[in-house]
N, C-alpha and C positions, 0 to 999 in steps of 0.2 A: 156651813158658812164657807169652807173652806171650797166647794165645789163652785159654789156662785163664783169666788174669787177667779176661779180658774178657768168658769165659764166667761168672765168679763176680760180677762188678758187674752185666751183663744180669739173675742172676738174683735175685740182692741188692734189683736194684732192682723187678724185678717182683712181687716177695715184700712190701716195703717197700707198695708202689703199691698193691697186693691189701690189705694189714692196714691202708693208711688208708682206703678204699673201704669196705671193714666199718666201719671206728669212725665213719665220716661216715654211712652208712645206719642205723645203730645210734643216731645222736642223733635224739631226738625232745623237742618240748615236751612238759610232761604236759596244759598246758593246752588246747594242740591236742587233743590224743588224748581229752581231757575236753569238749571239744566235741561232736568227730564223735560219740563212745560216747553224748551226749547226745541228737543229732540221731537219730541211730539207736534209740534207745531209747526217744524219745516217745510214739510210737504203742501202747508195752506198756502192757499191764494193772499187770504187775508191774516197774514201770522200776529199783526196788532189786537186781533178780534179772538184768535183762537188766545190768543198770550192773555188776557182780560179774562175770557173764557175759564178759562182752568184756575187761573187766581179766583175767582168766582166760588167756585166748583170747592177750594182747596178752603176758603174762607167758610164756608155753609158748613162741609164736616164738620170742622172747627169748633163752629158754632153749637153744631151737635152732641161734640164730644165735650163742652163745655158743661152743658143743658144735663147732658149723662151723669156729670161729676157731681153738680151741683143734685141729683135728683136720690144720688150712693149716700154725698153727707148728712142727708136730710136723714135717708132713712136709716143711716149709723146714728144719728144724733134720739130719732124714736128709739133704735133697740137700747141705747144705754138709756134711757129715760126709764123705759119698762125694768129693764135690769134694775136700774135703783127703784120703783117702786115694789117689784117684787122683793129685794131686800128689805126695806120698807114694811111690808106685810109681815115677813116673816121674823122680823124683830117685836115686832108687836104680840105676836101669838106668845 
């Protein structure tokens, strides 16, 4: 029993470790990002279209990396599911 115990906080906590790692990669200033997209964007012709462009661009990962998060808790919410029915089983035996 005691193993399971210790198999459910390893993963508890690697679970924990992985969703603060996304929410810290995930923060960004805007004013940074309004920089570089500036920097970057000098040399266009059309710097309103390239500036729209990259906001674009920086909104879609986003979105990505949302999609990714939501797709980690899912499957942290199965492995402790399984954890508790295998606890489950082996109370019964």
């Amino acid at each position: 029993m005691t193993m399971l115990n210790s198999t459910t906080r390893s993963l508890t906590s690697v679970y924990v470790g992985g969703l603060m790692l996304l929410v810290m990669t995930g923060c960004s200033v805007a004013d940074d990002d309004r920089y570089s997209d500036s920097r970057r964007c000098t040399n266009y012709r059309d710097y309103s279209d390239c500036m729209s462009t990259q906001r674009h661009y920086r909104d879609r990962e986003q979105l990505i990396n949302q999609e990714k998060a939501l797709i980690n808790a899912a499957q942290a919410r199965e492995n402790l599911r399984m954890l508790r029915e295998i606890r489950r089983r082996r109370g019964e035996q």
